[in-house]
C-alpha positions in Angstrom: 174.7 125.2 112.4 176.6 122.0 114.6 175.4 118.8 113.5 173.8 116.8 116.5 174.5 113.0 116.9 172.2 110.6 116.1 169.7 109.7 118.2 170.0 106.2 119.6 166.6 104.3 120.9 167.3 103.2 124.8 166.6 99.9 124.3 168.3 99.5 120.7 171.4 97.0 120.5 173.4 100.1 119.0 172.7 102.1 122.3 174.1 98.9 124.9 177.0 98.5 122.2 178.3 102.2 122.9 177.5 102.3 126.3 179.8 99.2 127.1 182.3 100.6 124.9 182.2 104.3 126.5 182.5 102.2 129.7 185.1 100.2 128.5 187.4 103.1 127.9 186.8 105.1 130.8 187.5 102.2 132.6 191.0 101.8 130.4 191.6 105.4 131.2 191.1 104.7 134.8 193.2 101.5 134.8 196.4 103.2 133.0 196.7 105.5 136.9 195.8 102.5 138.9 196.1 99.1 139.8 193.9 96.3 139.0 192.1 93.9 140.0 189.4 96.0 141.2 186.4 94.1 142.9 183.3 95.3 144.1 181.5 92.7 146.1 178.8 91.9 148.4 177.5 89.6 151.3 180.3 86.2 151.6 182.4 87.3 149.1 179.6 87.4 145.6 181.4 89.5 143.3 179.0 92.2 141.5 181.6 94.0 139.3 185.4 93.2 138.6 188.2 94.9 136.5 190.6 92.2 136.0 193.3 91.3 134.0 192.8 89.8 130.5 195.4 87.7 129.9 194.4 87.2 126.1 194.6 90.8 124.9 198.3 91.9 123.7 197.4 95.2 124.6 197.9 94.8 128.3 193.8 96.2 128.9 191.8 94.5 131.7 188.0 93.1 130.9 185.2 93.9 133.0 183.0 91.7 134.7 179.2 92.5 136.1 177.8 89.6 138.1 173.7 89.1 138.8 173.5 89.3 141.8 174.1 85.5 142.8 178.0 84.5 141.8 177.2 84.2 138.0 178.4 87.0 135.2 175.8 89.0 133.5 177.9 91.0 131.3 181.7 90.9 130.4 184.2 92.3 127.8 186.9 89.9 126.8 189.8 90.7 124.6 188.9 88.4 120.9 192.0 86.5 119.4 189.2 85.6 116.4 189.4 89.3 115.2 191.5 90.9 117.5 189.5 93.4 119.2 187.5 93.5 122.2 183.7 91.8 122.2 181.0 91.7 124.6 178.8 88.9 126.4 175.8 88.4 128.2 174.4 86.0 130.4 171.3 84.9 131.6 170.2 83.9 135.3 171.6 80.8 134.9 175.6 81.9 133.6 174.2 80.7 129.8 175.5 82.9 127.3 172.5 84.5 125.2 173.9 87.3 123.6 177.3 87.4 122.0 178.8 89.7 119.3 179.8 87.6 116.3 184.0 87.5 116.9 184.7 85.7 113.7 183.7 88.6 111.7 183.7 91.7 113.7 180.1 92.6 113.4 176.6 91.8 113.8 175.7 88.8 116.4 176.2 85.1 116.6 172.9 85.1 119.2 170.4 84.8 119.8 170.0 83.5 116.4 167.0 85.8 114.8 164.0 84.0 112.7 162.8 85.3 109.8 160.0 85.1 107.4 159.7 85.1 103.7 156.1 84.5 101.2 155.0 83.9 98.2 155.3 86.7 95.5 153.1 87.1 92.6 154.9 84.0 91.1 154.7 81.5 93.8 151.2 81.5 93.8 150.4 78.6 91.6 148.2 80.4 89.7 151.0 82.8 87.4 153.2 81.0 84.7 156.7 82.0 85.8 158.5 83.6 82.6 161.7 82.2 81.2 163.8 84.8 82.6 164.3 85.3 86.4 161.7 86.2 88.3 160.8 86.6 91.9 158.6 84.0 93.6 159.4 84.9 97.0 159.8 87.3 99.1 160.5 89.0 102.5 161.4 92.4 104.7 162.9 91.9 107.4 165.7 94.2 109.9 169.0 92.3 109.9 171.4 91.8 113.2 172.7 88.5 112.5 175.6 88.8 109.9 174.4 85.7 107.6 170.8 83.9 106.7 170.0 80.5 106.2 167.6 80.3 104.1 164.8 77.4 103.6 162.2 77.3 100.9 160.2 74.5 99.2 159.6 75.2 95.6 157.1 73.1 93.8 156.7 73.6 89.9 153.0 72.5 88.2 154.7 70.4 86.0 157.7 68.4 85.3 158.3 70.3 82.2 162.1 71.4 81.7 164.4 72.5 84.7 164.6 75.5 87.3 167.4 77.7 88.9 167.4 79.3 92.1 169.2 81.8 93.7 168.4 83.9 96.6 169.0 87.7 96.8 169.3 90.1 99.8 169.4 94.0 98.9 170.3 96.2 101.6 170.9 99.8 101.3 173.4 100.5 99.1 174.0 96.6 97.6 173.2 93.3 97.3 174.3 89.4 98.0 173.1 86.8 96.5 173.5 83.3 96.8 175.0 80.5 95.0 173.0 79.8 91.4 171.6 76.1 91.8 170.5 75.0 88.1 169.1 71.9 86.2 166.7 70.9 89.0 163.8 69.4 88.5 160.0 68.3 90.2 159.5 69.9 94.1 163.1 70.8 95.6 164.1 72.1 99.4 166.3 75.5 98.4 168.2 76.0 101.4 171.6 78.4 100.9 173.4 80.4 104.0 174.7 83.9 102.5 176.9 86.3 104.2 176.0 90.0 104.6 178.3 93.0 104.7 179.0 95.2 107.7 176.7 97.8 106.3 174.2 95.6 106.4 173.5 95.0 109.9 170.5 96.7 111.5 169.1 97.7 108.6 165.8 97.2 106.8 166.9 94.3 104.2 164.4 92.5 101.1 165.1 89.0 100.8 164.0 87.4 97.5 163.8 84.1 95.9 164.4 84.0 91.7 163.8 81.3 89.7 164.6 81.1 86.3 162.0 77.8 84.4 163.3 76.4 81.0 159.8 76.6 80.3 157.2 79.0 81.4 154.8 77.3 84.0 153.4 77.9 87.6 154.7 77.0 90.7 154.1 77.1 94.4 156.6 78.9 96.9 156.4 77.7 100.3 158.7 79.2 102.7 160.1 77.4 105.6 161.2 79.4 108.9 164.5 81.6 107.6 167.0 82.7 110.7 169.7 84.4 110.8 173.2 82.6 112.3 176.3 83.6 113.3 179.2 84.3 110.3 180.7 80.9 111.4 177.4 79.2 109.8 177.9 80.6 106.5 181.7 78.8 106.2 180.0 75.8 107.9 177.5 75.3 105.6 179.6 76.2 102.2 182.2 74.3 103.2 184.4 77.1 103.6 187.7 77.6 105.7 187.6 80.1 108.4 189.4 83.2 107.3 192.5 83.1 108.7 
């Protein structure tokens, strides 16, 4: 029996991805026994699709360029000297760019940036004395395209009794990230942390969990505040982190 491919939804960002990229080679195939530029234009000149050089990749291999209509790109490759490989762009109406694959890491999307939700678990509900050893208080499920998440969450405890620790977790099939461990805080705190996700990670069903981890056992209120996910440059940006080189 010959194993079928997957099936890929139309509309998915999975199905664009390999369509551009089947284009983009038949078009490199193409370019190898002829000359470029290539322009296909209408009305005064208003160029609707161009094979042009692109003077940034080593390898010699043009980009392409499809216009809206009106003199403004809708869609382009463009050789990336970030990750060295070719990435893709689109426009909107206005020549804005709105959808971008993330370049510094290679996978995933730096936008649109995607918003995300989390609530309180069983032990952000005020009511529930949060044990001494770490325990969920919030929670979220969510499908990932971004390739980090910022996180926001206000944690109030019912007393000032003792100190907490945070730390946020992401499980995605196969593994899990988790963020830096914040300890010896005290009274109502903001817990905001930007983690990075793997490759394998990216449109995938991920749960996204808050621990905390009392000295002593009390209740406390878990209050989310609007989570997103952000480009890989965010996560270094937010740690404090160089670029990888």
């Amino acid at each position: 029996m010959v194993a079928q491919p997957p099936v890929e939804r139309p509309d998915s960002t999975d199905f664009l991805v390999n369509k551009i990229n089947d284009l983009q080679r038949q078009i490199t195939e193409l370019a190898a026994s002829t000359k470029y530029p290539f322009v296909i234009s209408h009305g005064s000149g208003v160029k609707d699709f161009q094979i042009v050089p692109d003077l940034n990749d080593p390898n010699g291999n043009p980009q392409i360029v499809i216009g809206n209509g009106a003199g403004q790109p809708f869609l382009n490759t463009f050789y990336s000297r970030v990750y060295g490989g070719k990435a893709v762009r689109m426009y909107d109406l206005a020549g804005n760019p709105v959808w971008n694959q993330d370049e510094l890491c290679g996978y995933g999307l730096s936008a649109p940036q995607m918003s995300m939700v989390m609530g309180a678990d069983f032990y952000g509900l005020n009511r529930n004395n949060v044990p001494t050893s770490e325990s969920v208080i919030g929670i979220g499920l969510n499908v990932l395209y971004n390739p980090a998440i910022r996180f926001s969450s206000l944690v109030s405890p019912n007393t000032n009794s003792g100190t907490w620790s945070y730390r946020y977790k992401v499980d995605y099939p196969g593994g899990s990230v988790y963020s830096t461990l914040r300890t010896g805080l005290t009274a109502s705190q903001y817990i905001v942390e930007t983690v990075l996700l793997p490759e394998v990670a990216m449109a995938t069903e991920v749960t996204m969990t808050l621990l905390a981890t009392p000295t002593v056992s009390q209740p406390c209120s878990f209050a989310s505040q609007l989570c997103h996910g952000v480009a890989a440059s965010n996560y270094y940006i937010d740690n404090g982190l160089p670029f990888p080189s």
